[in-house]
C-alpha positions in Angstrom: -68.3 -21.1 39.9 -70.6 -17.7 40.7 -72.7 -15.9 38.7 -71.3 -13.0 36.2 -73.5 -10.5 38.2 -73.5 -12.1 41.4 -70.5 -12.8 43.2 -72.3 -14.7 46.3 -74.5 -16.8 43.8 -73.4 -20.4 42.5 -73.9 -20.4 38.3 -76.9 -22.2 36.7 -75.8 -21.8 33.1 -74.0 -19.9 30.6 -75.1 -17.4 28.0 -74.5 -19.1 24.2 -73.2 -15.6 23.4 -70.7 -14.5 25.2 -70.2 -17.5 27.1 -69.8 -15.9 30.9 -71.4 -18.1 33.3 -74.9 -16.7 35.3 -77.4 -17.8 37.8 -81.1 -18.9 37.2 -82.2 -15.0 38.2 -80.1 -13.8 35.0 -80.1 -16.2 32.7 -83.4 -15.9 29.9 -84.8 -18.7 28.0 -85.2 -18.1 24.3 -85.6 -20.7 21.5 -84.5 -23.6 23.7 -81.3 -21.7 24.1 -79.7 -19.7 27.5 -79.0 -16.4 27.2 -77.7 -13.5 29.4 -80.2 -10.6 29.7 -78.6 -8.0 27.4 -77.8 -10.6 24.6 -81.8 -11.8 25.0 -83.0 -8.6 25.1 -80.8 -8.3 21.3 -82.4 -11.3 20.4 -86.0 -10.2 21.0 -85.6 -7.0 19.7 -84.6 -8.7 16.6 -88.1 -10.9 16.4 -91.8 -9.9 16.4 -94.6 -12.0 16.8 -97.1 -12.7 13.5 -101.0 -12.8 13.3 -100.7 -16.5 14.3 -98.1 -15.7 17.6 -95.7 -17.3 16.4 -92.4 -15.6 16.7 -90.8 -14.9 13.8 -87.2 -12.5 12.5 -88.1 -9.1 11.6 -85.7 -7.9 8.5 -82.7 -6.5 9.6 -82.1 -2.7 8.5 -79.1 -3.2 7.1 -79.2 -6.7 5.7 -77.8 -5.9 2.3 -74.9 -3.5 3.9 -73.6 -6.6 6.0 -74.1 -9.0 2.9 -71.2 -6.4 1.0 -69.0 -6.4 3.5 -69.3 -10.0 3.8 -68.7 -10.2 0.2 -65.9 -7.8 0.4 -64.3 -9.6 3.1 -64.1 -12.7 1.2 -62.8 -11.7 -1.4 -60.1 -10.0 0.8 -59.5 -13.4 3.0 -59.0 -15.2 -0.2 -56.1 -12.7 -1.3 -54.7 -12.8 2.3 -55.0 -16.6 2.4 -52.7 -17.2 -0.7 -50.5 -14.2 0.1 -49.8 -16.3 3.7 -49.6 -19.9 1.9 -46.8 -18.6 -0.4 -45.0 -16.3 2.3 -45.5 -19.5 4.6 -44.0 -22.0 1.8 -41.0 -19.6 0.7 -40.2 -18.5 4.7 -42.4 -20.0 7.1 -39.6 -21.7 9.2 -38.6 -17.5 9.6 -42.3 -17.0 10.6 -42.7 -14.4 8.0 -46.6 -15.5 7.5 -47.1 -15.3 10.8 -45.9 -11.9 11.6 -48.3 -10.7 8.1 -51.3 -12.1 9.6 -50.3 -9.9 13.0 -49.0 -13.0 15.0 -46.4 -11.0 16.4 -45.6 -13.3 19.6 -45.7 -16.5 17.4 -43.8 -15.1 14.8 -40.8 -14.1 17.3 -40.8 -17.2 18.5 -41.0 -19.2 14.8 -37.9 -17.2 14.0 -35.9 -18.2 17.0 -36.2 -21.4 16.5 -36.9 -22.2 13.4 -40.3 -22.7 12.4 -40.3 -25.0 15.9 -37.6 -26.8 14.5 -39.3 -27.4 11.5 -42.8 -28.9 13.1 -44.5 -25.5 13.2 -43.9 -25.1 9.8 -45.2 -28.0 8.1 -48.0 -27.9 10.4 -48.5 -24.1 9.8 -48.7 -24.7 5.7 -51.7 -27.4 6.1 -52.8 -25.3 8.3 -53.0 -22.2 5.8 -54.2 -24.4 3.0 -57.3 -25.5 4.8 -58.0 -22.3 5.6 -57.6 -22.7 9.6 -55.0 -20.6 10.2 -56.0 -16.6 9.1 
């Protein structure tokens, strides 16, 4: 396996971000985890050191616009969550749930064959229900 950046370089690690694989020269060290140099460089921008030097998270800008939208998408997951339960329930061996949650492939292939014979299905509405399947 070779670096991301470096073709002729074995990989030492991977960055906990966006998981691509790197060598010792390009992979950055930052609370205890690895990280590529551009997702680092992210994660120091996003900390400054106090009068004691230790390093701590400066407040993000726009903390309280991302804690809307994440209130506003939950809100919206919960109504798309019970809108696929019931469409999943009343048609899911047609895949109809899966084509409203933009499983296009999956959903073809649900209404070829019925819900995978019937397995899909079943599994598809616990899935729904707990939440895993969005």
């Amino acid at each position: 396996m070779k670096c991301y950046n470096h073709n002729t370089i074995g990989a030492a690690g991977a960055c906990v971000e966006c998981k691509n694989l790197f060598c010792r020269e390009c992979l950055v060290e930052f609370d205890d985890k690895y990280y590529c140099k551009d997702h680092a460089l992210e994660k120091i921008k996003l900390c400054t050191q106090n009068d004691n030097g230790e390093t701590v998270a400066k407040k993000k800008y726009n903390e309280s616009k991302r804690n809307k939208k994440n209130k506003k998408k939950h809100k919206n997951f919960d109504f798309r969550w019970l809108i696929s339960l019931v469409l999943c329930i009343l048609w899911g061996y047609l895949g109809i749930h899966r084509f409203y949650l933009g499983r296009w492939g999956t959903g073809f292939l649900w209404l070829f064959t019925g819900g995978l014979f019937g397995i899909g299905y079943i599994v598809d509405i616990i899935l729904i229900a707990c939440g895993e399947l969005d």
